[in-house]
N, C-alpha and C positions, 0 to 999 in steps of 0.2 A: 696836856690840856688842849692846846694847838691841833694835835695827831686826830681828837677827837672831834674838835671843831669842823676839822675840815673831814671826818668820815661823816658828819652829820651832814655838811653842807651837799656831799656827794649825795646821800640817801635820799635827799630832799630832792635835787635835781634828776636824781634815776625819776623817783614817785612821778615828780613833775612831766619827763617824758613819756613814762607810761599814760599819764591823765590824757595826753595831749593826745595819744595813738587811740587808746579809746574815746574820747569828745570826735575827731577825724573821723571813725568810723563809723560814727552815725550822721555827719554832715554831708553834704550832695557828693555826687561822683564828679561832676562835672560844673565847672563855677556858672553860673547864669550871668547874663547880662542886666544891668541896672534895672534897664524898661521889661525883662521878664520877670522879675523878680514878685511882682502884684498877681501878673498872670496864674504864674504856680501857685503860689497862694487860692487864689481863686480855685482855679482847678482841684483842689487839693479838698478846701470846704464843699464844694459839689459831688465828690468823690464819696466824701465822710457818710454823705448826709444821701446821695445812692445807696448805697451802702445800710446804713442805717434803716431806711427805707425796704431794704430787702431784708434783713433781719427782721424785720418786727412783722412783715408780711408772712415767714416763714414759723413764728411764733404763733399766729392767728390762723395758719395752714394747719398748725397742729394742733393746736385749740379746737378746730372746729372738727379735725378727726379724729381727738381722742371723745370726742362727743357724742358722734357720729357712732365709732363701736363702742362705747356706753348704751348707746339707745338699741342697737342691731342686739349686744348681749343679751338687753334685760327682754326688749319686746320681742324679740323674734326667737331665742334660746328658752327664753323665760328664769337664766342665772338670777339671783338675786344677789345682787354686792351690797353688802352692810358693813361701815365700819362701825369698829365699835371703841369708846373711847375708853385708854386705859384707866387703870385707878377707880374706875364704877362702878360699885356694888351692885 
């Protein structure tokens, strides 16, 4: 009973190490000072939100070209794209 106690108490403690090795590898590489601390932060929500910003530009970039040859197809080729929706007689 004892033997098993303490293989448990080991399993628990390996678990625990590993947790710690993974949580560490997503924390900074490098510790920051007190008064940095707000800075990164900042920096970090300006980043998101550049970011963000280019995304959604890049979304509307292609909005307006897949538009763009819709209209070159239909008016200028003369293709006609019709969906047609299933299940209707």
């Amino acid at each position: 009973m004892v033997t098993q106690l303490l293989q448990l108490v080991e399993e628990l403690l390996a678990g625990a190490a590993i947790v710690r090795r993974v949580a560490a590898f997503w924390g900074p590489i490098v510790p920051a000072p007190a008064l940095l601390g707000p800075f990164l932060a900042v920096g970090s929500i300006l980043a998101l939100a550049l970011l963000s910003g280019i995304a959604v530009g890049s979304v509307t970039t292609l909005i307006i070209t897949l538009i763009a040859l819709y209209l070159i197809i239909t008016e200028v080729f003369g293709v006609a794209i019709e969906i047609d929706v299933l299940g209707r007689a």
